[in-house]
C-alpha positions in Angstrom: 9.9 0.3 29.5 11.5 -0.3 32.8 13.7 2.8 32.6 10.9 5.2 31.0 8.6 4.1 34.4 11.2 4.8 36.8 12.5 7.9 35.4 8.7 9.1 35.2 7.5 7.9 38.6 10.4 8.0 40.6 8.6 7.9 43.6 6.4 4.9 42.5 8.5 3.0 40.8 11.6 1.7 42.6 14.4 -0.8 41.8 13.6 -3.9 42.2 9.6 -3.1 42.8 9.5 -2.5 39.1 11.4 -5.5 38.2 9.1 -7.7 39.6 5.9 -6.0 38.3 6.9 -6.3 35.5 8.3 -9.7 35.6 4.9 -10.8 36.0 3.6 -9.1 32.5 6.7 -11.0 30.4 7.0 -14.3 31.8 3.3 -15.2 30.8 2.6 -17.2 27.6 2.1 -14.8 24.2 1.8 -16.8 21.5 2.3 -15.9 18.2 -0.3 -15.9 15.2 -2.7 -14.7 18.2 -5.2 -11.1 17.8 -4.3 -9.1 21.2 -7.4 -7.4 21.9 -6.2 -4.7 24.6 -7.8 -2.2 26.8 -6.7 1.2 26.5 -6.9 4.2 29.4 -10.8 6.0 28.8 -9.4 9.5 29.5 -6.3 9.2 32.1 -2.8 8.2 29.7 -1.8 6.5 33.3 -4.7 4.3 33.8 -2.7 1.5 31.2 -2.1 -1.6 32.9 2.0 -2.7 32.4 1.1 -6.0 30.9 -0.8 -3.6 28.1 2.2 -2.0 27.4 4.3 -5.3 27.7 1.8 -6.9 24.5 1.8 -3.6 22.7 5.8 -3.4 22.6 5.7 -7.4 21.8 3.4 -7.6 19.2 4.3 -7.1 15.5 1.4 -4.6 14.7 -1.3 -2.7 16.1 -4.6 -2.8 14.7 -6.1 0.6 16.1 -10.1 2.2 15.9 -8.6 6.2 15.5 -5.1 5.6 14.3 -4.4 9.5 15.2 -5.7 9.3 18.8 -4.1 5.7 19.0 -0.6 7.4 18.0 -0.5 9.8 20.8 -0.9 7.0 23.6 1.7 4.8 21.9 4.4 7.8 21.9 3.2 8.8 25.4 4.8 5.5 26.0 7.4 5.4 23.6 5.9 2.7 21.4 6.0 2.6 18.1 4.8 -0.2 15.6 3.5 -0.6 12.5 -0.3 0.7 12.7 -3.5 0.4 10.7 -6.7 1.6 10.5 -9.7 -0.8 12.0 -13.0 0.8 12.4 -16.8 0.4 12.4 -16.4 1.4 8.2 -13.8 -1.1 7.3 -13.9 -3.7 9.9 -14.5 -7.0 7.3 -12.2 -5.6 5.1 -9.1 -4.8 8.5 -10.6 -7.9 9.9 -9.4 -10.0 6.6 -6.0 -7.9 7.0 -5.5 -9.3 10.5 -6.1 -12.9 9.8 -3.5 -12.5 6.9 -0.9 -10.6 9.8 -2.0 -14.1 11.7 -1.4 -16.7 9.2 2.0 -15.2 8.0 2.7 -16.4 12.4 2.7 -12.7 13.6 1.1 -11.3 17.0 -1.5 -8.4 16.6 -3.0 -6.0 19.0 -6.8 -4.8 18.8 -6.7 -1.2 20.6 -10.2 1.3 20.2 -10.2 4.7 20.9 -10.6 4.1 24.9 -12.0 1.4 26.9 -12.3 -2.8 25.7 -12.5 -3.1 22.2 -15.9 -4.6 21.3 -18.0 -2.8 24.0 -19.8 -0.6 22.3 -16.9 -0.1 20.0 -15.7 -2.0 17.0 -14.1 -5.4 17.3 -16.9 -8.1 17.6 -16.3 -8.8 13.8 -12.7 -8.6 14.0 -12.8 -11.3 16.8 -15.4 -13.4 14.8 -13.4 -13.6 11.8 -10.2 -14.2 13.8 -11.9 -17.6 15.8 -13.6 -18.8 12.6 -9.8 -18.8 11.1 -9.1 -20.7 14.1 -6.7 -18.2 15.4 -6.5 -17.1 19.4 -7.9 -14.4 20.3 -6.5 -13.1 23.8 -7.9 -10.7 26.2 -5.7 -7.9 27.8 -8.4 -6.5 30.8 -8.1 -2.6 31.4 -10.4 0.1 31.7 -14.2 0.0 30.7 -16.4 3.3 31.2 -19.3 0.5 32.4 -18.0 -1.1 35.6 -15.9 2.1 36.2 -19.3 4.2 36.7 -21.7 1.4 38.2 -18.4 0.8 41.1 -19.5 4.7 42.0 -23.3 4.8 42.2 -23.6 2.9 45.8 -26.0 0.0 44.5 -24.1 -3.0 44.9 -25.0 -4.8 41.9 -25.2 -8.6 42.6 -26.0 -11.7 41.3 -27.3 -12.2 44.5 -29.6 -9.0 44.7 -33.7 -9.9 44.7 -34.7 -8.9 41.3 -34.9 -5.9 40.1 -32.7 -4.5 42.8 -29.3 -5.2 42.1 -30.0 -5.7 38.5 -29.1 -3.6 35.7 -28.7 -3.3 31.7 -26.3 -2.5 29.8 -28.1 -0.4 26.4 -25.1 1.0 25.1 -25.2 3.9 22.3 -28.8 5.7 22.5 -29.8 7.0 18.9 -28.3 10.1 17.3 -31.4 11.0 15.8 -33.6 13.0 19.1 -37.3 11.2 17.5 -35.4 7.8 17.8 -33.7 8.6 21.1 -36.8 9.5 23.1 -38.9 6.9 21.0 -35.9 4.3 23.0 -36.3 6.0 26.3 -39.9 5.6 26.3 -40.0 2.0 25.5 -37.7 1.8 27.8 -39.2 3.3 31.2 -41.2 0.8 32.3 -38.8 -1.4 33.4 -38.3 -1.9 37.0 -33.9 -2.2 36.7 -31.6 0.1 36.0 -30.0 0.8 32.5 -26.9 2.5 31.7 -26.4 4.0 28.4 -23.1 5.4 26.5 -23.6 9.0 25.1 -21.6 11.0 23.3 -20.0 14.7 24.7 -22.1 16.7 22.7 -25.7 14.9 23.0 -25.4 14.7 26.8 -27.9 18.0 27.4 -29.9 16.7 24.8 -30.3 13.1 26.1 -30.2 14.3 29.9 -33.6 16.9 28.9 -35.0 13.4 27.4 -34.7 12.0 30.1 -36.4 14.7 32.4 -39.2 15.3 30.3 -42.0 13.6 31.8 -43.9 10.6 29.2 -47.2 11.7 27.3 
């Protein structure tokens, strides 16, 4: 990994520089018979932490939301592992498979299609069925579409904040159906924070004329 860095960010990556960054990614703990749930870039291939890539090289197999999109990052890298399917359809059934990859003493990495697994992805079931096992599960932090867009919008959101300022809630995914959507948005109006919400590309003009259409 050291050589593909350097020779792709010359200027970025020097000598012993890269050494020690990465030094600090393998001389941490990684067990084995531990899930690896790892943060993955949300658009930009570069915005991958090196300790991502350190746990995605180490582990035995990658557990993966889109196994096509997730195939593309890994070769961007030059990464290749044994890879399965684990999605919103099968995720008892891929959540069983990993706690069998566990108890046979292997490591296994979590990746969804961008962001932290289990924020309004899949992987809450995986990582329930993995701790009831009684097997580790270990975060590996990276890019999540929430803090990245609340760090640009100039509120300051604090704990500290008088409430509502400063104060805001996470909804997630609004509802594909438009009757259910605005029926959400509606309910939703009258309180006093602000809420973020996760949209897909092609129901953003529908969901942003929602949201301008004055109530009833």
């Amino acid at each position: 990994m050291a050589q593909w860095l350097a020779s792709q960010y010359p200027a970025l990556y020097s000598g012993h520089e890269l050494i020690d960054l990465l030094s600090l990614a393998q001389h941490q703990a990684y067990p084995a018979a531990a899930l690896y749930v790892v943060a993955t870039p949300i658009g930009n291939t570069a915005d991958i932490t090196l300790r991502a890539l350190h746990v995605l090289k180490l582990v035995d197999r990658i557990a993966a939301e889109d196994t096509r999109n997730s195939t593309q990052l890994l070769a961007r890298y030059g990464i290749s592992k044994p890879l399965f399917a684990a999605h919103q359809h099968n995720e008892h059934e891929s959540a069983a498979r990993i706690v069998e990859h566990l108890r046979a003493g292997e490591r296994v990495a979590y990746i969804s299609d961008a962001g932290t697994p289990g924020i309004s992805d899949p992987g809450a079931k995986i990582v329930d069925a993995v701790r009831v096992a009684g097997f580790a599960t270990i975060p590996i932090p990276g890019c999540n579409a929430l803090a990245t867009a609340l760090s640009v919008t100039g509120e300051g959101f604090s704990h500290s904040a008088p409430n509502p300022a400063g104060t805001f809630t996470f909804i997630g995914f609004l509802p594909a159906k438009p009757k259910q959507r605005i029926a959400q948005l509606r309910s939703l109006a009258q309180h006093p924070y602000a809420m973020v919400f996760y949209e897909t590309p092609h129901r953003i003009l529908e969901t942003v004329s929602a949201l301008s259409t004055p109530k009833d």
